[in-house]
C-alpha positions, 0 to 999 in steps of 0.5 A, spaced: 657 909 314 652 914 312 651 921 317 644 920 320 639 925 318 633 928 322 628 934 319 625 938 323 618 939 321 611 944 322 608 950 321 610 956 321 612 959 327 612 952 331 618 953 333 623 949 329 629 954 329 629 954 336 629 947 337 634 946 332 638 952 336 636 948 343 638 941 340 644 942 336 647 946 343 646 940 347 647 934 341 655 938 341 656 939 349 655 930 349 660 931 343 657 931 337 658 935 331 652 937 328 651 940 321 644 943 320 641 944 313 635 950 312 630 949 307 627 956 303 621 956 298 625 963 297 631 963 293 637 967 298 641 972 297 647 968 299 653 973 296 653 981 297 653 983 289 659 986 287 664 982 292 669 979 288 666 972 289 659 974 287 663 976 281 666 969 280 659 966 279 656 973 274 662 970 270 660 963 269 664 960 274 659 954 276 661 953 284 665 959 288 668 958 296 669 965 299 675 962 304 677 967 311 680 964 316 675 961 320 669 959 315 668 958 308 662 959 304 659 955 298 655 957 292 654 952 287 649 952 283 644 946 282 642 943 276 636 939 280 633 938 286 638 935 292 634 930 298 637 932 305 641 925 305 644 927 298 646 934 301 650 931 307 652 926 304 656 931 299 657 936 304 658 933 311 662 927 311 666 928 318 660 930 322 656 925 327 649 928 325 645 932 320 639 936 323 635 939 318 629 944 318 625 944 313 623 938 307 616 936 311 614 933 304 621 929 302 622 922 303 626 921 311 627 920 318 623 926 321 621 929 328 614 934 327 613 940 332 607 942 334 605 948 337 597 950 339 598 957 338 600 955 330 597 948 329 594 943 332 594 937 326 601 935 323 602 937 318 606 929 316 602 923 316 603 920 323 607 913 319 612 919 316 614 921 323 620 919 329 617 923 335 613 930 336 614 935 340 609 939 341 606 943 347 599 939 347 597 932 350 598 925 347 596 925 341 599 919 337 599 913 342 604 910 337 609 916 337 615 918 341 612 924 344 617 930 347 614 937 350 617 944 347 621 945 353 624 939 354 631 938 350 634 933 355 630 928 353 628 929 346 636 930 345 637 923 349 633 920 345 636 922 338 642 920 341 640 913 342 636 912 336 644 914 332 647 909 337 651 914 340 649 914 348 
């Protein structure tokens, strides 16, 4: 069976982080793990030159785990672009649900955020969405519709839609 992928998509500043804050919060107290993925258009900095993992990579190698105790972090190049689901697929195998923020323009399941302070349009066409959630009045008749603050029912509802209510 294949992990369920949602993005999370919208403006700058709708509130896409917060909400994935917010979601993964309750998603994980009713018992799910939750992997996130974060898009950028920026290349991060993902590793502190002159560490020894930074060095790794410097020197050719073509992926590199910096392992503590607790955690671990992954640099590996890539050769092409990855879809959200082909990066779950290879890097979340053992969590319940993968949210992303970000990848308004690939193919998949998303939920749009609307703020009226940044937008009042969706940015995906409205047959490219699951839900929105936004703090304006009905706008799409024939999409589920959430307003910012309520993750309870927005989280329920991913809850039903993967199976897991």
């Amino acid at each position: 069976m294949t992990v369920p992928v949602i993005a999370i998509v919208g403006c700058a500043n709708a509130g896409k982080t917060t909400l994935i804050e917010q979601l993964v919060g309750m998603l994980t107290q009713h018992g799910l793990r939750v992997g996130t993925i974060k898009h950028s258009h920026h290349q991060p900095e993902l590793d502190k030159p002159g560490k020894d993992s930074w060095r790794h990579k410097q020197a050719g190698a073509a992926a590199s785990l910096l392992v503590g105790p607790e955690q671990l972090q992954l640099i590996q190049d890539l050769h092409e672009a990855m879809t959200p689901r082909q990066l779950a697929e290879r890097y979340f195998p053992d969590v319940d649900l993968v949210l992303v923020e970000g990848y308004s323009s690939m193919p998949g399941d998303k939920i749009e955020v609307v703020r009226a302070a940044c937008s009042t349009q969706l940015r995906c066409r409205p047959e490219h969405l699951l839900a929105v959630v936004t703090d304006l009045p009905q706008r799409h008749a024939a999409l589920p519709q959430f307003a910012l603050d309520d993750v309870d029912a927005l989280s329920a509802w991913i809850m039903r839609r993967i199976g897991r209510d």
